[in-house]
C-alpha positions in Angstrom: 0.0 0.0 0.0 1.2 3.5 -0.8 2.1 6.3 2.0 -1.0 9.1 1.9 0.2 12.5 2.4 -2.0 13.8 4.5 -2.9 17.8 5.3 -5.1 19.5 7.1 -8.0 19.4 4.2 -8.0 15.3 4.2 -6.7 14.3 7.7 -10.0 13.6 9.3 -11.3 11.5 6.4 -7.7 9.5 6.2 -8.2 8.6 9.9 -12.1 8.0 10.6 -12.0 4.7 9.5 -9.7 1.5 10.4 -5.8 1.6 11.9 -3.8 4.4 10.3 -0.5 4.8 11.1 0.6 9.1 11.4 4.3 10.4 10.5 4.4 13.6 11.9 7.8 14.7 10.4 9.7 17.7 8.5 11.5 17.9 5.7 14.4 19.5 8.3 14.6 16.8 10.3 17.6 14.2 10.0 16.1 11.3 12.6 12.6 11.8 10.5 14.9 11.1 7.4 16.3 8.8 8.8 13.1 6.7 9.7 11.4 7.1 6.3 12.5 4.0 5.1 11.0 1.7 8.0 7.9 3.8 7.3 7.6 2.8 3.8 8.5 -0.8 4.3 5.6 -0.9 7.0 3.5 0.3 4.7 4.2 -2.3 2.5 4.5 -5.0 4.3 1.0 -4.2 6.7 -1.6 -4.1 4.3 -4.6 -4.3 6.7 -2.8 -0.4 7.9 -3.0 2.9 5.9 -0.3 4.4 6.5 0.1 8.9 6.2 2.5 10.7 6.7 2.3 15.0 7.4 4.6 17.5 7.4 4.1 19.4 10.8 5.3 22.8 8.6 2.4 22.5 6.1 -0.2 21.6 9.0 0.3 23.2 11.9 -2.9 23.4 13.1 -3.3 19.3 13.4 0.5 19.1 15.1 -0.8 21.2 17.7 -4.3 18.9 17.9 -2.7 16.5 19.0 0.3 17.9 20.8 3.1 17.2 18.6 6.0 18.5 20.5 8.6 17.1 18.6 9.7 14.9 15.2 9.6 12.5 14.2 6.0 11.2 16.1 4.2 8.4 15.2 0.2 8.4 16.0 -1.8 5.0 15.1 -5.4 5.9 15.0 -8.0 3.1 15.3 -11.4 4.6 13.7 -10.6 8.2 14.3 -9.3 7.2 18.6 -5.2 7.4 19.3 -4.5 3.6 19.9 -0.9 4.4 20.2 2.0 7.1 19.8 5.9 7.4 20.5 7.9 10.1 19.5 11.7 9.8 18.6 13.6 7.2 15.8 12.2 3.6 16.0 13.1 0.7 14.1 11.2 -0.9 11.5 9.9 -3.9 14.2 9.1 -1.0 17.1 7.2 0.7 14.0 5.3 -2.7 13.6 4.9 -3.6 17.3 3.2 -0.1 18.0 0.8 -0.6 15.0 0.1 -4.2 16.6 
């Protein structure tokens, strides 16, 4: 499954419905660089989880919804609810086991 770029015009809709895995990142940042790959793999590896990703510069106003302090943080939203989130580099299997 492809990474969604998400904004504040299609956020909401992205997350209503199912697990959706959130990259808050920047284009600035070296560990959200750095943890791009592990995000793509998840995404294709997990196909029962839409994974987005959003760039805190271009939406500011959901970064600050839901508190995102610093980059890179990972949400996973289950029908629209935060299951899960961790801020900080992770590893492709802490990516997965947060998801799960």
């Amino acid at each position: 499954m492809s990474i969604v770029k998400l904004d504040s015009n299609n956020f909401n809709d992205e997350i209503k419905s199912g697990v959706v895995l959130v990259d808050f990142y920047a284009d600035w940042c070296g560990p959200c660089k750095m943890i791009a790959p592990y995000i793509e793999e998840v995404a294709n590896e997990l196909s029962d989880v839409k994974v987005g990703k959003l760039n805190v510069d271009e939406a500011q106003d959901i970064a600050q919804k839901y508190n995102v302090m610093s980059i890179p943080t990972l949400i996973v939203f289950q029908d629209g609810e935060i299951k899960n989130q961790k801020m900080g580099f992770m590893t492709k299997d802490q990516i997965i086991a947060l998801v799960k």
